[in-house]
Each structure stands twice: as C-alpha cells, then as structure tokens.
Backbone as CSV, one residue per row, in Angstrom:
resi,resn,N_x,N_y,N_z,CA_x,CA_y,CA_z,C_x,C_y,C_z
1,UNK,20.349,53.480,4.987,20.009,52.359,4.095,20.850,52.453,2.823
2,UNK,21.142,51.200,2.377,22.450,51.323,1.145,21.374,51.385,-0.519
3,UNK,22.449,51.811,-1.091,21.622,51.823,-2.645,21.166,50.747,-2.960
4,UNK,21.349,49.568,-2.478,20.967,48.390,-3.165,19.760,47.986,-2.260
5,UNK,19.677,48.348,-1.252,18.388,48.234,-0.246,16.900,49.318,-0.996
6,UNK,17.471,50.341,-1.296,16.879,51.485,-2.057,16.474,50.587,-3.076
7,UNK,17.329,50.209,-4.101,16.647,49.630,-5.321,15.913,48.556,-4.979
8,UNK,16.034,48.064,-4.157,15.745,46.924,-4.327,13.790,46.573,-3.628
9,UNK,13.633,48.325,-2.405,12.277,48.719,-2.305,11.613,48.430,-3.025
10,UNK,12.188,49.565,-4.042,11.557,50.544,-5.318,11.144,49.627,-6.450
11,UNK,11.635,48.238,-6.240,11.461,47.043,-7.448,10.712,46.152,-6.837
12,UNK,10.399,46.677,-5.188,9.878,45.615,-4.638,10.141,44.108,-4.860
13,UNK,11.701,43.888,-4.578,12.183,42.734,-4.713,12.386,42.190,-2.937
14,UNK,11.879,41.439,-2.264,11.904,40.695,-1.450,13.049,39.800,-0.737
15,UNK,13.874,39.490,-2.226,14.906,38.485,-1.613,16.006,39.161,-1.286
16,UNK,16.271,39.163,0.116,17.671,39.978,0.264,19.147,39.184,-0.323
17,UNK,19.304,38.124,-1.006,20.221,37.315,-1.596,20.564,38.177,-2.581
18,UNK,20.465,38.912,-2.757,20.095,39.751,-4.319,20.475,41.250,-3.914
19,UNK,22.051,41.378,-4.594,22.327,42.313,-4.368,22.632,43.292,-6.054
20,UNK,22.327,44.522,-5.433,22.746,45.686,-6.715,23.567,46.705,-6.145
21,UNK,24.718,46.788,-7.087,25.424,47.581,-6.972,25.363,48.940,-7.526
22,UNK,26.298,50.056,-7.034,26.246,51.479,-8.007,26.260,51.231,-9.714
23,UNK,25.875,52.634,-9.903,25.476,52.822,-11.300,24.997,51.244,-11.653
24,UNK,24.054,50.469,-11.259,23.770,49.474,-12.149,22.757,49.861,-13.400
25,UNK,22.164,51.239,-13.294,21.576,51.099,-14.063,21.851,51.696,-15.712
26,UNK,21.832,51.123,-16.850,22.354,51.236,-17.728,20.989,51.349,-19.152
27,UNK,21.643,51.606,-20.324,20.324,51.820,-21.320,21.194,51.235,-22.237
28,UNK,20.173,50.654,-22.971,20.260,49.500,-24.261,19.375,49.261,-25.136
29,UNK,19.451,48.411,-25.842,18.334,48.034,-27.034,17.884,46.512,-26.310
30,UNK,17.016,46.306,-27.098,16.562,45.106,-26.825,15.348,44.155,-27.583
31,UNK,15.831,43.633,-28.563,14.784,43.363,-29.943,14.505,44.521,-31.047
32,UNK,15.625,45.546,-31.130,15.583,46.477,-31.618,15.002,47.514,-31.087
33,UNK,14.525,47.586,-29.798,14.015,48.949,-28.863,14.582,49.120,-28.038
34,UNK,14.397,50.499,-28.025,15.597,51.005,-26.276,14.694,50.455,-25.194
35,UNK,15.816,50.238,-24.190,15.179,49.908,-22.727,16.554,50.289,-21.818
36,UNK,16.040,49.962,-20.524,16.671,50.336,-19.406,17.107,48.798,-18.786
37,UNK,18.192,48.733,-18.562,18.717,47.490,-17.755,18.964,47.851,-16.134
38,UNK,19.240,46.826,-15.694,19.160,46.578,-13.922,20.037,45.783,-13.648
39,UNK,21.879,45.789,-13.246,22.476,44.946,-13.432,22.077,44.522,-11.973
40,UNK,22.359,43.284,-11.557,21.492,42.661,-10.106,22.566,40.822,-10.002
41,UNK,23.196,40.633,-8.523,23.273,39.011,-8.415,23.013,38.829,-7.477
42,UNK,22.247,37.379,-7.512,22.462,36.573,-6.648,23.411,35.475,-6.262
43,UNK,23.502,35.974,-4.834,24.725,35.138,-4.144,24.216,34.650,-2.451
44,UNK,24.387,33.527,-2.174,24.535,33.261,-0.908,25.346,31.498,-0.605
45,UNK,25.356,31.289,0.718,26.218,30.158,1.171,25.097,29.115,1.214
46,UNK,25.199,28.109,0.519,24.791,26.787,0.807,25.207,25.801,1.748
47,UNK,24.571,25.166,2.243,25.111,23.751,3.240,24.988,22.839,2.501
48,UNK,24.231,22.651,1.885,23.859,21.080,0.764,23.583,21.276,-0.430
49,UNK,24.010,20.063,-1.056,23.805,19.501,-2.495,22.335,19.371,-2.745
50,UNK,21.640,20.392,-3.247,20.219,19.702,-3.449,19.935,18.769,-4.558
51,UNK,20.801,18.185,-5.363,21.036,17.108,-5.696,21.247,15.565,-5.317
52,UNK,22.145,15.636,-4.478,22.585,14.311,-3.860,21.748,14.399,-2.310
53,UNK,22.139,15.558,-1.790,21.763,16.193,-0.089,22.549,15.881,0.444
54,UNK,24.038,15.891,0.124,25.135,15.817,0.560,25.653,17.329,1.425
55,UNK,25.582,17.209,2.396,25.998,18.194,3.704,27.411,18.703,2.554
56,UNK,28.008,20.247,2.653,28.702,20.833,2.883,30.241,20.826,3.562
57,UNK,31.109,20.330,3.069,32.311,19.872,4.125,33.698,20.657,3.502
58,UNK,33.851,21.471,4.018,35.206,22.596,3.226,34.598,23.036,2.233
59,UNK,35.177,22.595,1.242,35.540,22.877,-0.181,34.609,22.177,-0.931
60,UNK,34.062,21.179,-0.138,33.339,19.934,-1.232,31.776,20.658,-2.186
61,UNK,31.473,21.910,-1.758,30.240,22.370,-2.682,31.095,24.243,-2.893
62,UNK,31.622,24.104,-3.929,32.186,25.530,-4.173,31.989,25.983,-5.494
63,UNK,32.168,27.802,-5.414,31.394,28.761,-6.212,31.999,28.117,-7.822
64,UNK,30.850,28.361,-8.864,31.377,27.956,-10.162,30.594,28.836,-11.031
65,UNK,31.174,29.817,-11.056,30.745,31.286,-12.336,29.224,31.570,-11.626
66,UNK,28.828,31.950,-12.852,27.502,32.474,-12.661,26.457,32.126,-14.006
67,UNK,25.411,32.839,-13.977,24.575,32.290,-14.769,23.470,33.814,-15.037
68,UNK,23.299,33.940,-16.186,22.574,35.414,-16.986,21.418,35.361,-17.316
69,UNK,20.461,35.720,-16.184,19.242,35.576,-16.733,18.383,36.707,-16.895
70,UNK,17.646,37.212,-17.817,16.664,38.281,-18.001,15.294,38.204,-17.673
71,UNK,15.055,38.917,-16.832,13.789,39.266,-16.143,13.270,40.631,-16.553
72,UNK,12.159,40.307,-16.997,11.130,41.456,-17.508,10.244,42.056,-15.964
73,UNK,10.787,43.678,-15.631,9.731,44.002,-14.810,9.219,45.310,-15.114
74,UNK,8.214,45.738,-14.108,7.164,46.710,-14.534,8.263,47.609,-15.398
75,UNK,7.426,48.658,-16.217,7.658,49.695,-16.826,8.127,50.651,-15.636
76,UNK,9.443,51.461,-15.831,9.709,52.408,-14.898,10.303,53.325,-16.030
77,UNK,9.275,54.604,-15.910,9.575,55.516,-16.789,9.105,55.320,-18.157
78,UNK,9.941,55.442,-18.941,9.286,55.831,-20.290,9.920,54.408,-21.114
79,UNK,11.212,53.541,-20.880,11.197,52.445,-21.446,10.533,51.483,-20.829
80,UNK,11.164,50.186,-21.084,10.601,49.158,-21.115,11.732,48.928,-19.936
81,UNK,11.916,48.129,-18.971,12.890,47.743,-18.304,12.687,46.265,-17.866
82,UNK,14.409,45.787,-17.552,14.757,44.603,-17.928,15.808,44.243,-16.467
83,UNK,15.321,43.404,-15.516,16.730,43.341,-14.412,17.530,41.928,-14.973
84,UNK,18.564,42.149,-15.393,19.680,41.362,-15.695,20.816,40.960,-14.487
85,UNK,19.937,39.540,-14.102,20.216,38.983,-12.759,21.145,37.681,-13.245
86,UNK,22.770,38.351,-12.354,23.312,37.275,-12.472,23.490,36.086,-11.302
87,UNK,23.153,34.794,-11.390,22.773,33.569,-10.341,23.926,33.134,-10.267
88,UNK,24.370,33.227,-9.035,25.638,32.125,-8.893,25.339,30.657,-8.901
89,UNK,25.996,30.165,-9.605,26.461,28.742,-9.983,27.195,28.138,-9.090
90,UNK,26.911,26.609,-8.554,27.584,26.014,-7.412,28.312,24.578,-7.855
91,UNK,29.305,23.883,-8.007,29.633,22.949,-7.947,29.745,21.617,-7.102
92,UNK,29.450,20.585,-6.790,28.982,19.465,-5.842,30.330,18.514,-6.435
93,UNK,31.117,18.393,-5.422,32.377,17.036,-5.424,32.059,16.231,-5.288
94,UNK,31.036,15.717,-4.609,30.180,14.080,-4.034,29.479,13.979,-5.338
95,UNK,29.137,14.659,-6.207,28.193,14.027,-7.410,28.357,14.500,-8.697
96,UNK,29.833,15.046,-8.616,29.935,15.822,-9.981,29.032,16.515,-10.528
97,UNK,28.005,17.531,-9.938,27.065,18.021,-10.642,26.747,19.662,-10.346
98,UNK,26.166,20.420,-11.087,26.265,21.685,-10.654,24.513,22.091,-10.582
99,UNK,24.617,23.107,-9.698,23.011,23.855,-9.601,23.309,25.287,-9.604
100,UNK,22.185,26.032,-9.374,21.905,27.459,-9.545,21.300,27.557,-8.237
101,UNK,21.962,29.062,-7.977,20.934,29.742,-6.467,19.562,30.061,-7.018
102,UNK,18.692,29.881,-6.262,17.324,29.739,-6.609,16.499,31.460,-5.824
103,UNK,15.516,31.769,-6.223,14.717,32.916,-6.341,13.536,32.545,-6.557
104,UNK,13.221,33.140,-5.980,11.505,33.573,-5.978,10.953,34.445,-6.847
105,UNK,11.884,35.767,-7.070,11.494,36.639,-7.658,10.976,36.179,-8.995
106,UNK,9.759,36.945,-9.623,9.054,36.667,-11.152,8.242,37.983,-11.359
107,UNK,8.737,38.013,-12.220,7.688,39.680,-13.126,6.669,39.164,-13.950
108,UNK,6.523,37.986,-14.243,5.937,37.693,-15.570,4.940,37.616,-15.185
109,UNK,4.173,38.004,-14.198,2.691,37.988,-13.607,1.990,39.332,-14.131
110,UNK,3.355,40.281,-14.496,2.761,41.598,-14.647,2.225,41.524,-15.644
111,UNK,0.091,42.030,-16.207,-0.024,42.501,-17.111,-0.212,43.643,-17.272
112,UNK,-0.950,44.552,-18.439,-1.217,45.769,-18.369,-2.794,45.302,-18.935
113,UNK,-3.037,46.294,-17.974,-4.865,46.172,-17.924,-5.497,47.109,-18.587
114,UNK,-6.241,47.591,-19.539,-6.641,49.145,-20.072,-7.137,49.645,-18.382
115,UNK,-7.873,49.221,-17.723,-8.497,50.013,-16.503,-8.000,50.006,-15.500
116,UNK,-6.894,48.905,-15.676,-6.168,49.498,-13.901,-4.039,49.539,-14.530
117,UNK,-3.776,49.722,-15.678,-2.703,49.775,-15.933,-1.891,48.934,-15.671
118,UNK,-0.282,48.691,-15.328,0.342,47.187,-15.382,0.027,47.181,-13.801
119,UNK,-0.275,46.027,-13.207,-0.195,45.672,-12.525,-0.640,44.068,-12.104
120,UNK,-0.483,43.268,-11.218,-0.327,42.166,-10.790,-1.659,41.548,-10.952
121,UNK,-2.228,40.843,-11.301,-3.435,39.780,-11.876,-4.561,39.677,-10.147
122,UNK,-3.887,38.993,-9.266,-4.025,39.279,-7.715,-4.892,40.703,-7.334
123,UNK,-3.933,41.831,-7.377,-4.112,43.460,-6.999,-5.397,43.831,-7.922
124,UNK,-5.783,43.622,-9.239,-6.725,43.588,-10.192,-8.096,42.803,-9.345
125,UNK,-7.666,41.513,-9.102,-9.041,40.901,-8.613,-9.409,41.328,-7.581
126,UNK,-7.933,41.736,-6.278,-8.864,42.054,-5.031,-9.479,44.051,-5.262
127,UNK,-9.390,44.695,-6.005,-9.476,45.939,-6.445,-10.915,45.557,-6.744
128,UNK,-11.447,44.725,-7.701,-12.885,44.268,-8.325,-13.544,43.953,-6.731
129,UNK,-12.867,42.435,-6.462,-13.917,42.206,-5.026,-14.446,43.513,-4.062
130,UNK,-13.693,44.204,-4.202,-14.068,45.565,-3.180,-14.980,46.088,-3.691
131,UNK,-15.293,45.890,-5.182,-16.623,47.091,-5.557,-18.343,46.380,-4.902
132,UNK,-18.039,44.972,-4.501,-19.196,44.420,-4.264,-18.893,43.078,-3.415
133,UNK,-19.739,43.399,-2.554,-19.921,42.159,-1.449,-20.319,40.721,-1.457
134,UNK,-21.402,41.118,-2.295,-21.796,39.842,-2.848,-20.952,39.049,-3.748
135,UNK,-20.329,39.640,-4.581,-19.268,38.745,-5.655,-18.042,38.282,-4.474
136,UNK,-17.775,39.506,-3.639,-16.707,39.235,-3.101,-17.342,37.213,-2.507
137,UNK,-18.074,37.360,-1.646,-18.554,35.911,-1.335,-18.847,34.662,-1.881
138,UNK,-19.064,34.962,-3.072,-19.278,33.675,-4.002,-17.574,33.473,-4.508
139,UNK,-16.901,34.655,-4.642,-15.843,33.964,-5.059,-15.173,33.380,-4.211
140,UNK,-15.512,33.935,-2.709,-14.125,33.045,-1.080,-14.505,31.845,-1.621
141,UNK,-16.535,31.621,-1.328,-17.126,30.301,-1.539,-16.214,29.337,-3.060
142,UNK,-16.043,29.898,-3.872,-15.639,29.203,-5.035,-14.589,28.852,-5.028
143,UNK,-13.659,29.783,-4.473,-11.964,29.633,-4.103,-11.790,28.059,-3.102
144,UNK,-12.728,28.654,-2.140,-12.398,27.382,-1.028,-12.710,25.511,-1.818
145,UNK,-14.054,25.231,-2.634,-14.380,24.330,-3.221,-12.963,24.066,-4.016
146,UNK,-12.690,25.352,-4.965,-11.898,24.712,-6.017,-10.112,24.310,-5.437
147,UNK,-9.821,24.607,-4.544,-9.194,24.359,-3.583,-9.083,23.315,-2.991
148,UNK,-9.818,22.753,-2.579,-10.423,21.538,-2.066,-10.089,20.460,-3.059
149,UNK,-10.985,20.986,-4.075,-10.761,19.742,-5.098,-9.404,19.478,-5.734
150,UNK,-8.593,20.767,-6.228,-7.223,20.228,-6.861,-6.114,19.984,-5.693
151,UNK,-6.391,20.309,-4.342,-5.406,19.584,-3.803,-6.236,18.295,-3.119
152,UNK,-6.994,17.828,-3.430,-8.289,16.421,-3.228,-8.174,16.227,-1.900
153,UNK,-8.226,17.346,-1.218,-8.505,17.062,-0.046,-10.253,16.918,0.667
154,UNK,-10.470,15.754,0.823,-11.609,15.183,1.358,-12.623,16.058,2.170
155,UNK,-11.687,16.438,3.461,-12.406,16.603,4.325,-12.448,18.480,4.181
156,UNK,-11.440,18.758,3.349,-11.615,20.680,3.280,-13.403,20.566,1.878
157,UNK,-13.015,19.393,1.422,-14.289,19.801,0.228,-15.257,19.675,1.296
158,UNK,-15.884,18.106,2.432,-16.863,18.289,3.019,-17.153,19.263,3.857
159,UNK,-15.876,19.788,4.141,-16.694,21.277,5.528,-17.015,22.451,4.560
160,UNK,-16.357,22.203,3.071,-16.902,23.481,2.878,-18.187,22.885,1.970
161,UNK,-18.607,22.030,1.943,-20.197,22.103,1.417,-21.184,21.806,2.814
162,UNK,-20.475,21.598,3.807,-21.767,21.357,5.028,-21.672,22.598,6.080
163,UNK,-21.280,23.586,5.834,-21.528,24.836,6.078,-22.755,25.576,5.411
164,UNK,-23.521,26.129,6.099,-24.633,27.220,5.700,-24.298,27.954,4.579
165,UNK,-24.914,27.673,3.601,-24.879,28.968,2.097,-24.923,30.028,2.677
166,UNK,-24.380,30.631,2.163,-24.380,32.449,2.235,-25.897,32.858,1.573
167,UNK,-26.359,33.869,2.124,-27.956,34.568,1.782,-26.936,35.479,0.346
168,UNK,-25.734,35.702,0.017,-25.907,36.182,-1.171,-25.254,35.586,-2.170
169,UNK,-25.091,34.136,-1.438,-24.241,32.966,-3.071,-25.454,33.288,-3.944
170,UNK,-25.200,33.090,-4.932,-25.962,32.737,-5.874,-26.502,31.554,-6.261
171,UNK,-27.344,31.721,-7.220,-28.422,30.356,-7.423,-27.915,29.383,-8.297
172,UNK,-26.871,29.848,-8.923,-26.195,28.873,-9.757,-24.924,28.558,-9.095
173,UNK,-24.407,28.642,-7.983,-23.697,28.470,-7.328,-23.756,27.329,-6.147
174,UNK,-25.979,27.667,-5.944,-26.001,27.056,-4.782,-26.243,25.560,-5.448
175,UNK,-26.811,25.547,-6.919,-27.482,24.453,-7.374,-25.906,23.560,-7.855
176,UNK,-24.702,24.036,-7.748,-23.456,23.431,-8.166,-22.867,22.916,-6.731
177,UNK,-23.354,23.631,-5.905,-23.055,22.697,-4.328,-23.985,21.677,-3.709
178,UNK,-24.835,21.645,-4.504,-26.067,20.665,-4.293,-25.889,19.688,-4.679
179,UNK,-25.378,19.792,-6.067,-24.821,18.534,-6.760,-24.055,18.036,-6.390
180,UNK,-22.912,18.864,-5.827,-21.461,17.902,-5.351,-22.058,17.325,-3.743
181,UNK,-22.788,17.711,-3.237,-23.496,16.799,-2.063,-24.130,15.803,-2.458
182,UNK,-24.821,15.993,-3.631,-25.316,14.312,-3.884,-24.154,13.388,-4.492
183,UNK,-23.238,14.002,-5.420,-22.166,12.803,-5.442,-20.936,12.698,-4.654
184,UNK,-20.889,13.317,-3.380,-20.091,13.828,-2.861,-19.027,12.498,-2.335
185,UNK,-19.792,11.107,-1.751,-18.961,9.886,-1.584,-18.477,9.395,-3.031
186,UNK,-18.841,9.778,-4.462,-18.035,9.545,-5.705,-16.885,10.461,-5.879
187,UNK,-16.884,11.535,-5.287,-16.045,12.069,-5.356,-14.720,12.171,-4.422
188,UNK,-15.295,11.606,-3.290,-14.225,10.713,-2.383,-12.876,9.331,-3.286
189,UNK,-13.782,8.661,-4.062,-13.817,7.951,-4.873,-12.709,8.234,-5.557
190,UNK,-12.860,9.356,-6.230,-11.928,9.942,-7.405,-10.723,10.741,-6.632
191,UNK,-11.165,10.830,-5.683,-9.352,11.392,-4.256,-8.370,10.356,-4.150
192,UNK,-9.254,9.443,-3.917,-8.402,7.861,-3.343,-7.535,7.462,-4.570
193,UNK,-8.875,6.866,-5.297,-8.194,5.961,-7.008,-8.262,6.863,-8.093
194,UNK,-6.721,6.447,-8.586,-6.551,7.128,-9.944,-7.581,6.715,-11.556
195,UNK,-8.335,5.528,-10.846,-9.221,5.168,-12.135,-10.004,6.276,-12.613
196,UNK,-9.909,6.523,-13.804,-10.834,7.663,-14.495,-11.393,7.023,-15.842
197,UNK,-12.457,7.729,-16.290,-12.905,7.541,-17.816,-12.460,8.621,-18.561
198,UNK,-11.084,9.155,-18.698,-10.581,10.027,-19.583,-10.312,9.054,-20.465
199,UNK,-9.810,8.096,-20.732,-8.755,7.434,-21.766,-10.358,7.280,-23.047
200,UNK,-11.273,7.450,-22.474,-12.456,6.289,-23.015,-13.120,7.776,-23.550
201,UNK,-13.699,8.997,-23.052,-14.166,10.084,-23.352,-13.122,10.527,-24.422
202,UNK,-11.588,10.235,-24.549,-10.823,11.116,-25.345,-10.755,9.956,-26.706
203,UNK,-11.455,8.605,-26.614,-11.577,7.975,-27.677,-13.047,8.683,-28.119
204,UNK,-14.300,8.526,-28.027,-15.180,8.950,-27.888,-14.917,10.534,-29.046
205,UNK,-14.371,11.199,-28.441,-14.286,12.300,-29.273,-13.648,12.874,-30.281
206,UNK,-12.685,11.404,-30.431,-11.475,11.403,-31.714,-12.936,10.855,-32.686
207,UNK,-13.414,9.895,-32.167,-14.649,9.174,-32.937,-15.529,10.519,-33.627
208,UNK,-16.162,11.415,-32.582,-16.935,12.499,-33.034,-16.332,13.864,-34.008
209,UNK,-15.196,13.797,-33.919,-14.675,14.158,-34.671,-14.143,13.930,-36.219
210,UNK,-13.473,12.614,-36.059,-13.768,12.104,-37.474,-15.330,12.136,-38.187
211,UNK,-16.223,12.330,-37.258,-17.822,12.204,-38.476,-17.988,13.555,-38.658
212,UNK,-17.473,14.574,-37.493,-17.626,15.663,-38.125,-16.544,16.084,-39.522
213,UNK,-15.713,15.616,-39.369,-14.562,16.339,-40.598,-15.390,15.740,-41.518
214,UNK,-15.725,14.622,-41.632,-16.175,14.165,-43.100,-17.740,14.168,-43.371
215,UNK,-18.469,15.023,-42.370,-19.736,15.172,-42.915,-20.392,14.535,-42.963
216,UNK,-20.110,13.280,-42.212,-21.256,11.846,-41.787,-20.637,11.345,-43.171
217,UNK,-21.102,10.101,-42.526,-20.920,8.581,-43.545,-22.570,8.425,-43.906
218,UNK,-22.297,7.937,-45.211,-23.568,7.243,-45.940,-23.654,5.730,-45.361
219,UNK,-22.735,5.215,-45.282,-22.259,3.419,-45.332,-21.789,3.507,-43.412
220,UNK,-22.195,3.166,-42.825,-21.805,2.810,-41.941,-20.515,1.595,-41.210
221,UNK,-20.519,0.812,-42.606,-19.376,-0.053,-42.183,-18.266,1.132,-42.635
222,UNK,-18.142,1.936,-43.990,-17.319,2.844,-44.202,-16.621,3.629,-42.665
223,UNK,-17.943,4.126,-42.099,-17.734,4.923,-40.880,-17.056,3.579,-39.559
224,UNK,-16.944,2.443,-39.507,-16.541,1.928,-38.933,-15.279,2.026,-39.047
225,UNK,-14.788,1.028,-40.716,-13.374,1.192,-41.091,-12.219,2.240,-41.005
226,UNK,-13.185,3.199,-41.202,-12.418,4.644,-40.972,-12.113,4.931,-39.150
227,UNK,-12.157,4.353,-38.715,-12.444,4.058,-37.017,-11.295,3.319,-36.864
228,UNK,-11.468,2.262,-37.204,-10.245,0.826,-37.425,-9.223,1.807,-37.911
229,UNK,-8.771,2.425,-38.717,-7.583,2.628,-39.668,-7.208,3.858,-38.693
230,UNK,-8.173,4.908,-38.022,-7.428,6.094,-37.312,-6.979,5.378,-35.800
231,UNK,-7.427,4.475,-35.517,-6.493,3.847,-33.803,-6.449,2.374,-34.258
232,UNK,-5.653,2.202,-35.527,-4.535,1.438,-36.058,-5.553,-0.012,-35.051
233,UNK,-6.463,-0.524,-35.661,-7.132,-1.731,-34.967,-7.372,-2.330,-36.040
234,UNK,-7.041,-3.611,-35.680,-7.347,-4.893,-36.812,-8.516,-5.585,-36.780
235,UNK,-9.134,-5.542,-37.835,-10.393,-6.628,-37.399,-10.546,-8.255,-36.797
236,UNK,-11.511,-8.022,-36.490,-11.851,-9.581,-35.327,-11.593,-10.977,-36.546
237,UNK,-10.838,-11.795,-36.505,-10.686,-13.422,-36.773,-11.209,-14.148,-36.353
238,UNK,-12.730,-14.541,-36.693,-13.275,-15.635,-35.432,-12.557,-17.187,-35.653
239,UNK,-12.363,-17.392,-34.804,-11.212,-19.123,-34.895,-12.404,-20.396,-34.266
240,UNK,-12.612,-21.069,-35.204,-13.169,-22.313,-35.105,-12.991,-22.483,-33.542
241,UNK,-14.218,-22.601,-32.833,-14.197,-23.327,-31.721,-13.616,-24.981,-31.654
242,UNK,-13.187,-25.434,-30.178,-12.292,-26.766,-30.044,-13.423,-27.740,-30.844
243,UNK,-14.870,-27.809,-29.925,-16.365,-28.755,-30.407,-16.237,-28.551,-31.705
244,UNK,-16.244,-27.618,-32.788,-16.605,-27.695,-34.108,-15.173,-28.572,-34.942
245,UNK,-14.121,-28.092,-34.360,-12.889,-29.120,-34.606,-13.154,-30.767,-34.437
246,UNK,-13.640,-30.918,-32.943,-13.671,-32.068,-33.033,-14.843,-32.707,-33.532
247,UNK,-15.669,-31.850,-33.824,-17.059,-32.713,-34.501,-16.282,-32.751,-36.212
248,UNK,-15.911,-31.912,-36.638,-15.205,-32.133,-38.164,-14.491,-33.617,-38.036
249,UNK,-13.458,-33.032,-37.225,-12.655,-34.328,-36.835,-12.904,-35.776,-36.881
250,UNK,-14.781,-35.678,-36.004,-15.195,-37.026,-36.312,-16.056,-37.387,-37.262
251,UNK,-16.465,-36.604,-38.158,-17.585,-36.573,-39.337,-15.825,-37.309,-40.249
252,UNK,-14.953,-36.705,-40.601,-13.856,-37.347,-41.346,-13.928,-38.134,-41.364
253,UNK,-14.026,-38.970,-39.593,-13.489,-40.013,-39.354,-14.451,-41.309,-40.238
C-alpha cells in the first residue's frame, strides 16, 4: 500500500481523487499558533460541463490551475492540524466558464466534547443511544416523523403514525402523535400548497414587540399610529360614495 493510501486511512479520507504525496507533511503557524499542515490534491477526468452539460470532446473541457483550500481536521498530536487541499480547476470551451473538482470530504463536523473528546456529533449520539433502550426508541420514533415532515412526504408521515406505539415511547411523545393524527389531513394540506400564515404571525409579532419596547401605550390611537409609521401604511380616505354625489348633485340642482 502507497504512502498516500496510508495517509489517507489514518485521516480517514474516503475519496480516492485525493492524492498525497511524500514528505507532505510540514509545520507552520497559523493565526499566530504552530500547527501541522497536510499538503493533499485533488485531481480526476471529467466528461461534462456541469455547467452547460456539455459532453467532453478533445480538448473542449481542459485542466486550468488549481484552487487552495484549508480544511480543519481532527487534532493529531500535540498541534492543531490543517489539510491544505489543492482542487483542480477545469475550463469549459462551449461556455466560457470554469468549475472546481468537487469533494465530499468536511472536518467541520468535528467537535470536542468534555466527555467523549473531538469527535463527530453522529459517533457522540449513537455512543448515548447505547446507554439506554428506551431513549434509543423514542429517538428512531422521532427521527422517522421529523423526516417525514421536512422532506413532506405524505405517506412516510402516515405509516409512521399508524403503526403501534412502542410500550417505551413516552407520554409526551405519544400525546404529540395523537395530535398529528387528528390534524393529520391539514397537514397533507401544508405538503401540497405553499399557502402559510407566516407572513401574518411575523406581522403579529413585529406588532407585540413594538408594545413591548415601549411599555404599552396609554392612548391607543398613539399605539395604532405607531403601527402605521413601523410598516410604512397610510391611513384610510373614505371617498364620497357615487349616491351621495348624485344626491348633492341634485339638491344643487
């Protein structure tokens, strides 16, 4: 196995596009602290413009420099370390336009935990689910609902509320799946059409807010005007109805 297969274990980096060469590793500063660098590129062959989606023909999508980006990953050793990944850059003849080789790779998930040290947000939660069975279940149960709902899929929300509760969901869990069964065809509702009452709740609370900054109004038309003047609204002009025109009209006459 080559050194760059080695490093690339040991960093648990995934994308084989991504190569490291000898001695890449080097020491530096970095915001005024030492750290350890990781020189690292990515390179591979494209067929298409993911721009235009213009197919590949000779010459027509060719290499154009590279591109320097810094990636923060775990602590190895005693600095801070940094893989300094250079992305090859591609040029497109059909659209005059350039892109970057793309990656998966991301460190920025890593935190440091006081009780389980740096590690991945994921590895932390499934480490917790293991201490208990019961949590472990309310959270699948919670995962699957909330799931359901932000990708609004209909029929994953109804199978997962017309399935048997678990004997160890909880009671505030079960009384939040109860509810979404009684509004459960409104919430069909809100999958389909984009109509919402946000625009109207986020007036609503610009409103509750202005009475809180100022400590309530004595005068209530005050507390109106001050309403009018923060969403820039003009007051009502009532305009003579046509009948009162033409009854003037004929009293003149």
């Amino acid at each position: 196995m080559s050194i760059s297969n080695d490093i690339r274990n040991m960093l648990d980096i995934q994308d084989k596009n991504i190569y490291i060469s000898e001695n890449a590793v080097t020491y530096g500063q970095h915001k005024g602290k030492d750290c350890k660098f990781i020189k690292a590129k990515l390179t591979y062959e494209v067929n298409e413009c993911p721009n235009c989606q213009a197919e590949k023909v000779g010459a027509s999508i060719y290499k154009n420099g590279t591109q320097l980006s810094r990636i923060t990953i775990p602590t190895m050793g005693v600095y801070p370390t940094y893989l300094l990944l250079k992305k090859q850059r591609f040029m497109c003849k059909h659209c005059d336009t350039s892109f970057t080789a793309q990656t998966n790779i991301s460190y920025t998930e890593y935190k440091y935990y006081g009780l389980f040290g740096q590690r991945l947000e994921s590895s932390v939660v499934q480490e917790i689910l293991d201490y208990s069975g019961e949590l472990r279940v309310n959270y699948d149960l919670y995962q699957d609902l909330l799931e359901a709902i932000d990708e609004k899929d209909y029929h994953a929300l109804e199978n997962a509320l017309s399935k048997q509760c678990p004997t160890d969901a909880s009671t505030y869990l079960r009384t939040s799946m109860k509810t979404l069964r009684k509004h459960l065809p409104y919430t069909k509702n809100s999958f389909q059409y984009t109509y919402n009452n946000s625009r109207i709740e986020g007036i609503n609370n610009k409103i509750k807010v202005l009475n809180r900054v100022a400590y309530g109004y004595r005068n209530f038309n005050h507390y109106k005007n001050r309403i009018r003047i923060h969403f820039k609204l003009k007051p009502l002009v009532k305009t003579p109805n046509t009948s009162d025109k033409n009854k003037s009209h004929s009293r003149a006459a």
